[in-house]
C-alpha positions as CSV (number, residue, x, y, z in Angstrom):
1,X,-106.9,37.8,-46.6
2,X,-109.4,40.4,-47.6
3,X,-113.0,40.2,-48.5
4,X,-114.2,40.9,-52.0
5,X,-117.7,42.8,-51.9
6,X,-120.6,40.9,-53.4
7,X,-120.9,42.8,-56.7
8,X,-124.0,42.8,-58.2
9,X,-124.6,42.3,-62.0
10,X,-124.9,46.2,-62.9
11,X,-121.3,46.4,-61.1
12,X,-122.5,48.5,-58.3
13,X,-121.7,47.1,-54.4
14,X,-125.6,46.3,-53.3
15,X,-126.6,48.5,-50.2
16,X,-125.6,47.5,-46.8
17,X,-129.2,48.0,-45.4
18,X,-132.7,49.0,-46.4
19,X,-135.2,50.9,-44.8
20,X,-138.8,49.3,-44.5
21,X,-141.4,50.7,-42.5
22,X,-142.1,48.4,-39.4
23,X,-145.2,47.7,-37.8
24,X,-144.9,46.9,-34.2
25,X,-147.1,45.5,-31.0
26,X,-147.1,47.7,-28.3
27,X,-148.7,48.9,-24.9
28,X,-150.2,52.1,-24.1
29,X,-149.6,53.2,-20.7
30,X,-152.8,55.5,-20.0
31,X,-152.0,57.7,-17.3
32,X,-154.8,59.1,-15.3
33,X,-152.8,61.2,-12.5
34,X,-150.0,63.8,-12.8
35,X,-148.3,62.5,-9.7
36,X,-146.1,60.2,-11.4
37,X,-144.8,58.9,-8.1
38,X,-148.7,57.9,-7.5
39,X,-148.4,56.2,-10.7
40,X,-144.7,54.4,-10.7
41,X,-146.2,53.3,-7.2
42,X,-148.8,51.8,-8.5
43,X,-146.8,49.7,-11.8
44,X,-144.6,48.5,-8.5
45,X,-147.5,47.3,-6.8
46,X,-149.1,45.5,-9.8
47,X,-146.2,44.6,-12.0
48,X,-142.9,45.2,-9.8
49,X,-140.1,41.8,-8.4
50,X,-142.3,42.0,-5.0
51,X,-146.1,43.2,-6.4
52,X,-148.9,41.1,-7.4
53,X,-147.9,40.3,-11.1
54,X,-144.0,39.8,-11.3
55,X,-143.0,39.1,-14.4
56,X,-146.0,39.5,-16.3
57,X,-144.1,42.0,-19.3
58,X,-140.8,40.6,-20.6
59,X,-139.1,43.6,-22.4
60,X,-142.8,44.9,-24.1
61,X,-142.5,48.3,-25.7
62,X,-145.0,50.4,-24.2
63,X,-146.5,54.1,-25.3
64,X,-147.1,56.7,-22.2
65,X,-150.4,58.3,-23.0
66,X,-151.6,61.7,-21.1
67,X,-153.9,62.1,-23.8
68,X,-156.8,62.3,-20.4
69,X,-154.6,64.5,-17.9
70,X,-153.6,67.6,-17.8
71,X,-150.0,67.9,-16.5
72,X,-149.7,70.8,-13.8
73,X,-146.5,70.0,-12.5
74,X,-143.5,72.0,-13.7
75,X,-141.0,69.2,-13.1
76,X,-143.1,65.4,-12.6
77,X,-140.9,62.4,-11.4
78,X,-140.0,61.1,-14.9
79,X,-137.1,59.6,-13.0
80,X,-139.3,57.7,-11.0
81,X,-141.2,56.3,-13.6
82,X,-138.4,55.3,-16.0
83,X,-137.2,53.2,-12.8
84,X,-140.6,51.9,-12.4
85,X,-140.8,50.9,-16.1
86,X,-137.4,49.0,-15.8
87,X,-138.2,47.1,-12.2
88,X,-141.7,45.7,-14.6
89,X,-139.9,45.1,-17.6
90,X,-141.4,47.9,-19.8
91,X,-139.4,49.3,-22.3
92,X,-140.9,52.9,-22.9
93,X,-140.6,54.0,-26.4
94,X,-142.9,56.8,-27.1
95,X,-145.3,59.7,-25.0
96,X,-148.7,60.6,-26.4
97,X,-151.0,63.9,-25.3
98,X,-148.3,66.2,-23.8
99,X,-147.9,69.8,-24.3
100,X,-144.6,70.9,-25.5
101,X,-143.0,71.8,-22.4
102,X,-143.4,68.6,-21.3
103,X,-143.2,66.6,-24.3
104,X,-139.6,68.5,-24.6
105,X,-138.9,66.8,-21.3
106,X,-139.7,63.3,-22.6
107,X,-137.6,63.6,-25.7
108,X,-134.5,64.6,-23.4
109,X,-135.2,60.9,-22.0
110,X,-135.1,59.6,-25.8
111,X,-139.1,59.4,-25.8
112,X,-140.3,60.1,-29.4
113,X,-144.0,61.4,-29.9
114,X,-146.5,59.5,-30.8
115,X,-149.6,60.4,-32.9
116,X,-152.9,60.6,-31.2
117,X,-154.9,57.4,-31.0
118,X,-157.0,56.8,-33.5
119,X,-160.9,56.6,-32.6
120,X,-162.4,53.1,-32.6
121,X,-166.2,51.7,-32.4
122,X,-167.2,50.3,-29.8
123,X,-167.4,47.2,-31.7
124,X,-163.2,46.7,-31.4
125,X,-163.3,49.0,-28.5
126,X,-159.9,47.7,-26.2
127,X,-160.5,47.3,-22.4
128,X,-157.5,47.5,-19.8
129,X,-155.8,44.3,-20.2
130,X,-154.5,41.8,-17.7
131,X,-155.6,40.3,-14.4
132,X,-156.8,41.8,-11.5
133,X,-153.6,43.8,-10.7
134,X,-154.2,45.9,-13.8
135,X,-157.1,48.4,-12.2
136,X,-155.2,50.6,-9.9
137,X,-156.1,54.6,-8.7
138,X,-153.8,56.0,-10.9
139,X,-152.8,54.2,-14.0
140,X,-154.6,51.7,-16.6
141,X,-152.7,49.6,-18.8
142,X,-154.2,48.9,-22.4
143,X,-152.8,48.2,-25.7
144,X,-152.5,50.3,-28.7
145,X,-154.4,49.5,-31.5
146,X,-151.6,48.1,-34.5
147,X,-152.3,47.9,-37.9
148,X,-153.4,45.5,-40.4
149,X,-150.6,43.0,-41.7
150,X,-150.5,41.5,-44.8
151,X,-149.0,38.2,-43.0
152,X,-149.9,36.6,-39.5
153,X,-147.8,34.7,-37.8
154,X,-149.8,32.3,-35.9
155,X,-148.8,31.7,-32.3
156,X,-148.8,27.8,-31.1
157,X,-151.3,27.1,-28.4
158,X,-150.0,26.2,-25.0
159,X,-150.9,23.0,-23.6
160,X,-150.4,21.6,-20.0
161,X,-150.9,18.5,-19.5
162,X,-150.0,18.1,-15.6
163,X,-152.2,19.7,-12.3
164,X,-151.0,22.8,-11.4
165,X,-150.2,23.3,-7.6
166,X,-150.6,26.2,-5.4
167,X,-148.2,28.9,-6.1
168,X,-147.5,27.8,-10.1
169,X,-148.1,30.3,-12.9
170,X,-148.6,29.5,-16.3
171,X,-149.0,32.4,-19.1
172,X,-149.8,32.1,-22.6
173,X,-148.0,34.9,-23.9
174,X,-150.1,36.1,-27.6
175,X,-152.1,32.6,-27.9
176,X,-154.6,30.4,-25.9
177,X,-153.9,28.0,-23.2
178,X,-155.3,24.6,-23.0
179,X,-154.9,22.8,-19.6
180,X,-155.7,18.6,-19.6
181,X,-155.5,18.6,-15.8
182,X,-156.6,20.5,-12.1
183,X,-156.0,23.7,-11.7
184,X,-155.3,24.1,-8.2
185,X,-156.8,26.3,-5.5
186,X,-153.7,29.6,-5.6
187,X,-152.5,28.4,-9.2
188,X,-152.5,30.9,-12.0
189,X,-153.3,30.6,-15.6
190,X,-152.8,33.3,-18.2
191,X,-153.7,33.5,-21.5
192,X,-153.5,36.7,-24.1
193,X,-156.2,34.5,-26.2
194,X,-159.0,31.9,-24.6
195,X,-158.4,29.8,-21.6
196,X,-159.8,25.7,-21.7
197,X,-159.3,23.7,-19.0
198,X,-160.1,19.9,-19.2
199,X,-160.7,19.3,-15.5
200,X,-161.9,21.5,-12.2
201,X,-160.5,25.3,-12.1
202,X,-160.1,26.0,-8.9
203,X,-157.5,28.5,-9.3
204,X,-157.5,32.0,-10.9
205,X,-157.9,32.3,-14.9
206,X,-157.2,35.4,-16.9
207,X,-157.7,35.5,-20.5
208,X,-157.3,38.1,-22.8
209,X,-154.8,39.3,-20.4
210,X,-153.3,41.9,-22.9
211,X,-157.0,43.0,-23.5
212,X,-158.7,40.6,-26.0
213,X,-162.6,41.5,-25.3
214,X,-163.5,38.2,-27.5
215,X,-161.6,35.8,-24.9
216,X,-163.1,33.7,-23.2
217,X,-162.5,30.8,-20.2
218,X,-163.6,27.2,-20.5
219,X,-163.8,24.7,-17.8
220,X,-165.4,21.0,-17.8
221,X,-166.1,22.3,-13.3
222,X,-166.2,26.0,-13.1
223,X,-164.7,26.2,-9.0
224,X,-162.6,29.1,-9.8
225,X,-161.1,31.9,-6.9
226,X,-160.8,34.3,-10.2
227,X,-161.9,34.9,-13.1
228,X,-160.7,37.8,-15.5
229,X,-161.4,38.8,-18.9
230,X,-159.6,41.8,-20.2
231,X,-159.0,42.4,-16.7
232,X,-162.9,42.8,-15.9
233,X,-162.8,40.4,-13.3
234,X,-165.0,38.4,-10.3
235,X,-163.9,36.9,-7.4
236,X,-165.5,33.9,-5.4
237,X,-166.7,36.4,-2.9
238,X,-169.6,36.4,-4.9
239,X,-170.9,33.3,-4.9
240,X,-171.4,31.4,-8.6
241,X,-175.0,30.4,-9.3
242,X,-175.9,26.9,-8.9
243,X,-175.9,26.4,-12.4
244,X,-172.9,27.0,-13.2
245,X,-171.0,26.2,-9.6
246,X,-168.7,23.0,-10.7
247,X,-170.2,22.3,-13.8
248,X,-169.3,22.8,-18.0
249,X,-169.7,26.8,-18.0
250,X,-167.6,29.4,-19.8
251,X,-167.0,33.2,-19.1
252,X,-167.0,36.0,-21.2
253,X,-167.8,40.0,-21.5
254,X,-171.3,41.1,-22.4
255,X,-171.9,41.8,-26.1
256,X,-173.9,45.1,-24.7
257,X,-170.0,47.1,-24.0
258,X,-171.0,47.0,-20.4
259,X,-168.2,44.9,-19.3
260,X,-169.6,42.5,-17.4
261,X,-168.6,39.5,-16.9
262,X,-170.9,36.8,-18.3
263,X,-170.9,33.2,-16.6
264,X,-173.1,30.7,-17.9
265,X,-173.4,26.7,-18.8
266,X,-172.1,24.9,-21.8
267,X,-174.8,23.6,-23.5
268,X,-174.1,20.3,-25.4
């Protein structure tokens, strides 16, 4: 039996779609070599199935910025790179800073071009996100600035309530993590927003993992092996002071746009 078309009142058949403009999250890749085997190397290393932070993306659209580079090779290894950005589950969408020669190049590989990044204070300034896999020779990974929305969905906090053991990850993807238990020596806790944990931290803790200056990490006994904010991060190679070694502290970034890593008590 066939289907009648909704008719509305005028008589006319209402569209079959509508076109809105979208406003979307995404990364920027900032490249900062033109040996783009150097560079899908590198995502392998840090974000690859066998590298240091396996599935740390999940489908994120990212923008490839050569906005700092200067691209002398005739023919880079785009081929490379698109393979790189699949094995870390990036979804490449858009190049920023090529010349046309190049920028021809991308849009044979269904790359659009994206408009130049807007300049920011260094008030909101954005530091390369993530943990301490995200520093490497030839690539940084930051995101792009998004505009204002007139609605916020807000994203529900993630709470764990049980220890975490050696070898367990836990990533609060776009909101804080609050952890009611130990945190494990070779445990990992993520967070794109702050990081609390009720109990000893003896494990790594990244917050603002996607590059949230503000974040910050709370623990009740500050024994961490990491700590990370905005991937500006200290290891316990350098001993913690006395004042804050296993007692109420919290981390955070300088308000100076230094980034350094602050450590310091909580004060009651």
């Amino acid at each position: 039996m066939p289907v009648t078309p909704t008719v509305a009142p005028s008589g006319a058949v209402p569209p079959p779609f509508e076109l809105k403009s979208a406003q979307l999250t995404l990364l920027a890749l900032v490249v900062k070599s033109d040996d783009l085997l150097l560079v899908a190397d590198q995502l392998q290393k840090s974000f690859g199935p066998k590298g240091e932070n396996p599935e740390f993306f999940d489908a994120d659209g990212v923008v490839i910025d050569f906005s700092q580079i200067e691209m002398r090779l005739p023919h880079p290894h785009w081929d490379a790179l698109m393979a790189a950005f699949s094995d870390c589950k990036l979804v490449p969408v858009a190049v920023r800073g090529l010349d046309p020669a190049h920028l021809a190049v991308a849009q044979r590989l269904g790359l659009i071009e994206a408009p130049p990044e807007p300049r920011r204070s260094a008030a909101v300034a954005t530091k390369p996100s993530g943990s301490e896999g995200l520093k490497t020779s030839g690539v940084s990974v930051q995101p792009l600035p998004t505009p204002a929305v007139r609605e916020v969905t807000a994203v529900p906090t993630l709470v764990v309530s049980k220890p975490l053991r050696s070898g367990q990850k836990v990533y609060a993807r776009g909101g804080d993590l609050v952890v009611l238990a130990m945190v494990n020596r070779g445990a990992e806790v993520i967070a794109d927003g702050n990081i609390h944990v009720y109990a000893p931290l003896r494990g790594k803790a990244m917050a603002g993992a996607r590059g949230n200056t503000t974040a910050r990490i709370f623990s009740l006994c500050l024994e961490p092996e990491l700590v990370s904010i905005a991937g500006i991060y200290r290891t316990t190679e350098q001993e913690l002071a006395r004042e804050v070694l296993g007692q109420p502290a919290q981390v955070r970034l300088s308000d100076d746009g230094k980034e350094k890593l602050i450590i310091e008590p909580l004060k009651s």
